[in-house]
C-alpha positions, 0 to 999 in steps of 0.5 A: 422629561422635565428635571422633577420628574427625571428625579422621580424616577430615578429615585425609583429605579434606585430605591433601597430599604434605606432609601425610603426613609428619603421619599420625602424628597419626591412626596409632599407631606400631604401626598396622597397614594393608591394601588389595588391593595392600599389607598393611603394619604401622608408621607408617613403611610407612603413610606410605611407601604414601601418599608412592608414591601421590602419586609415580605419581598425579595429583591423588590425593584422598579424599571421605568420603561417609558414616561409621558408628561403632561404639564403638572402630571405624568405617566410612567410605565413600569416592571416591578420585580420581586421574588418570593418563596411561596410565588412559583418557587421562589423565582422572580416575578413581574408585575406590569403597570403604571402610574399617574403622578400629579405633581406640586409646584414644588416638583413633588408628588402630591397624588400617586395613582398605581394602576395593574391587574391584580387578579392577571399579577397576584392572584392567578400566581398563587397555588389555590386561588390562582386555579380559580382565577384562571378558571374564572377568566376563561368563563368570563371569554366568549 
């Protein structure tokens, strides 16, 4: 793993509701992102998505668990935990994914790609739709 990208996931490993007003050292100011539920361009909007994650979770934290690189690009695989009151009483949850990064000359994220499963890691947790999600994916089986 190159020194940019051991830096990048520390960073997030280590984030912290403070922390994301320093994500400016791993984003260029230009850095565009994109998950299932946001698709954003700017340093701004990249750190307004990470302030509302620790606005509407509890204890939110990334564990990179694995990392390929490719030149100006990598993937990392990661757990995001997190609680929330009205997730499963409360207890904490887990979200696998991962996420393509395409990075600058500089070493900074300049694209920032999340890829996971809504439906298997949101939706199928939630009281009423999770019934119907869950339903629906066992129609959708041969």
């Amino acid at each position: 793993m190159n020194n940019a990208v051991e830096r990048i996931v520390e960073t997030f490993r280590n984030l912290t509701p403070a922390g994301v007003e320093l994500l400016g050292a791993i984003y260029e100011s230009q850095a565009r992102f994109k998950d299932p539920f946001n698709e954003v361009q700017g340093l701004a909007e990249i750190q307004r998505i990470f302030r509302h994650m620790y606005v509407t979770l509890n204890d939110p934290h990334f564990l990179v668990t694995g990392c390929i690189v490719q030149g100006s690009q990598c993937f990392l695989a990661w757990e995001f935990r997190f609680s929330h009151s009205r997730l499963k009483g409360g207890r904490e949850q887990c979200i696998r994914g991962g996420s393509h990064l395409v990075l600058s000359e500089s070493g900074r994220i300049v694209v920032h790609r999340d890829y996971w499963d809504a439906a298997e890691e949101v939706y199928e947790k939630l009281p009423v739709v999770g019934s119907v999600m869950r339903w629906l994916k066992r129609q959708a089986r041969p």
